[in-house]
C-alpha positions as CSV (number, residue, x, y, z in Angstrom):
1,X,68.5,115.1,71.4
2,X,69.9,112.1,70.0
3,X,69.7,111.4,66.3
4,X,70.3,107.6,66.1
5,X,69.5,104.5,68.0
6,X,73.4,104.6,68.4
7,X,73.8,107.9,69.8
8,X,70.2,106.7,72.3
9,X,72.5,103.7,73.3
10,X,75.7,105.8,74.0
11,X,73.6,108.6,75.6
12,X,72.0,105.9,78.2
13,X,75.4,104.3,78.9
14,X,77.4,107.4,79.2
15,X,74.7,108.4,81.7
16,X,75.5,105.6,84.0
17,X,78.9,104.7,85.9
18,X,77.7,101.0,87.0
19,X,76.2,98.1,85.1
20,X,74.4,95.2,85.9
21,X,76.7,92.1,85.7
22,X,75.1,88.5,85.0
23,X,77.1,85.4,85.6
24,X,77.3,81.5,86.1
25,X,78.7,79.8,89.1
26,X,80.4,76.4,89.5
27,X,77.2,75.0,89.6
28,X,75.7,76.6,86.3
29,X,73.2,79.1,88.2
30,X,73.0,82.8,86.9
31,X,74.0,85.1,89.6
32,X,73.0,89.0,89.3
33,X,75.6,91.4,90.5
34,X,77.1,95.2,89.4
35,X,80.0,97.0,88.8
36,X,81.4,100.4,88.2
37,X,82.4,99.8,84.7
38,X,84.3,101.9,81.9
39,X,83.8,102.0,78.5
40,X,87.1,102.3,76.2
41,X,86.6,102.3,72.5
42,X,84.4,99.0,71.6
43,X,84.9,97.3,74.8
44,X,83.6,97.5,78.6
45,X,86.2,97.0,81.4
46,X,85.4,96.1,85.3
47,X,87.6,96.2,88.0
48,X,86.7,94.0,90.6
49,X,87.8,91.9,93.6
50,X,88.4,88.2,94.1
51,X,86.4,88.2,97.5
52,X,83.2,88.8,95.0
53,X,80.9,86.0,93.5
54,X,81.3,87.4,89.9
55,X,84.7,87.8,89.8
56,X,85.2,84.1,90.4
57,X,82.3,83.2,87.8
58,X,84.0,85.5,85.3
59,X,87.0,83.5,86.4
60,X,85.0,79.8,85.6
61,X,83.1,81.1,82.8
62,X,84.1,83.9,80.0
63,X,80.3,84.5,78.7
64,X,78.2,87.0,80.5
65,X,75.5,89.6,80.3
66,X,75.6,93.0,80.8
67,X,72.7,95.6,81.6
68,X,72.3,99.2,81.3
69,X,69.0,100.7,83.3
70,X,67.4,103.3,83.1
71,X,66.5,104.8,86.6
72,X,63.5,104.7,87.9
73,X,63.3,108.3,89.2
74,X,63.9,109.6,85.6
75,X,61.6,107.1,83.5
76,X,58.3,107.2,82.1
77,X,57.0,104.6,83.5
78,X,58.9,101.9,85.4
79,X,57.2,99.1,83.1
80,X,59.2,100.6,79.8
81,X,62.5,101.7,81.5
82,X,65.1,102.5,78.4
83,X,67.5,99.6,78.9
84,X,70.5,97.8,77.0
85,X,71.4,93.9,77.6
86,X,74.6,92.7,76.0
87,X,75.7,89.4,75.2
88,X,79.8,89.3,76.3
89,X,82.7,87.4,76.6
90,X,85.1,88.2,78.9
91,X,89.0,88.2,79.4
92,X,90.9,88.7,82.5
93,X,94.2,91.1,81.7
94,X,97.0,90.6,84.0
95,X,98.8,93.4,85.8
96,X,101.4,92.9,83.8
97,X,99.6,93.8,80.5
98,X,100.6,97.2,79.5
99,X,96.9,97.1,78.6
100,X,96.3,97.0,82.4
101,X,98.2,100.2,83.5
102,X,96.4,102.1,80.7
103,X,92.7,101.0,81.6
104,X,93.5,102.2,85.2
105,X,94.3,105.5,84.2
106,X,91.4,105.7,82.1
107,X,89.3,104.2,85.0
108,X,90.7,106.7,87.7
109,X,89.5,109.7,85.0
110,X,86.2,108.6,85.3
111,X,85.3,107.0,88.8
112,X,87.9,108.9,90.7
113,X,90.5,108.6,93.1
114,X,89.5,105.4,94.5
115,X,90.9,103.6,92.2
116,X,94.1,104.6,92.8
117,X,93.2,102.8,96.7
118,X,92.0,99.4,94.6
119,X,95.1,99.8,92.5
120,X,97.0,98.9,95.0
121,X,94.9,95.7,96.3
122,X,96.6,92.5,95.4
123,X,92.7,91.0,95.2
124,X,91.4,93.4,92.7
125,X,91.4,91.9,89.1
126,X,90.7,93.7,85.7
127,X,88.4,92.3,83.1
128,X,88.0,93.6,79.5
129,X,84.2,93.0,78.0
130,X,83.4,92.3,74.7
131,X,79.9,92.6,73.5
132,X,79.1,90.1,70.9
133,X,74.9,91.2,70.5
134,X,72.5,93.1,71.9
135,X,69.1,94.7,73.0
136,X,68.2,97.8,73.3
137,X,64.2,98.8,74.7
138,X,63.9,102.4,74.2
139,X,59.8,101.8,75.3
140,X,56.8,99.8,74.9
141,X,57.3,98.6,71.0
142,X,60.5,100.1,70.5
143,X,63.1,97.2,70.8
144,X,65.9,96.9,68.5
145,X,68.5,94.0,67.9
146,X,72.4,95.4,67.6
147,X,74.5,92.6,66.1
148,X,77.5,93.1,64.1
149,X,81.3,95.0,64.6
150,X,80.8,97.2,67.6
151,X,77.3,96.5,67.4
152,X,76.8,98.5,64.4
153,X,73.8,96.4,62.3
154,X,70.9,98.0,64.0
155,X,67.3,95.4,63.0
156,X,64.0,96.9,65.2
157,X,61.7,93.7,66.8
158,X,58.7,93.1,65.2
159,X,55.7,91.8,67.4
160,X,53.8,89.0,66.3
């Protein structure tokens, strides 16, 4: 059983191998996508292709949002699904980064041998994720702010 809000946060995100990914266009209009991601250290990485909306928004536009759901099959209720929404900013890393190699290893541990396929794909581009603040809803009353290094200052929401 988790001890902390911190240890609730990392136990929802280590449950999950795909995050919700939202973006701007070229015309300033949020567009709602996912990703498998992986989580290294303080920052999230995706590994996605040019042919996808998002990629070129990430491309356009460095600030995103990121959320972590709850499934439905395992929550409560649907209407208080644990969930985490980040505020990032993103940064593409070239193939020529050693940074890149090393987050594809890391990648391939986790999702699997397909990455060794999407590797290979010219069109496939790595991003690195760095959340700047948070929310975490844990249920109905229970939200919590996460500002701060690696989102480390942990403030609950009051209602009104």
């Amino acid at each position: 059983m988790p001890d902390t809000i911190q240890d609730e946060v990392g136990v929802l995100i280590g449950s999950l191998k795909s995050v919700q990914l939202a973006t701007l266009n070229a015309d300033q209009q949020a567009e709602i996508s996912y990703a498998p991601y992986l989580k290294l250290e303080d920052s999230f990485f995706v590994f996605i292709s040019e042919l996808a909306a998002h990629t070129q928004n990430l491309k356009m536009h460095h600030q995103l949002s990121l959320m972590f759901i709850e499934d439905e099959s395992s929550s409560q209720t649907v209407f208080a699904r644990k969930r985490l929404t980040l505020e990032c900013q993103s940064t593409f890393i070239d193939r020529k980064n050693e940074k890149w190699e090393r987050t594809l290893l890391a990648f391939e541990a986790t999702q699997g041998p397909t990455i060794q396929l999407l590797k290979t794909l010219p069109d496939f581009c790595l991003f690195e994720l760095i959340a700047e603040a948070g929310t975490f809803v844990k249920g109905f009353g229970q939200a919590y702010q996460l500002s701060g290094k690696a989102l480390s200052e942990i403030k609950q929401v009051k209602g009104k």
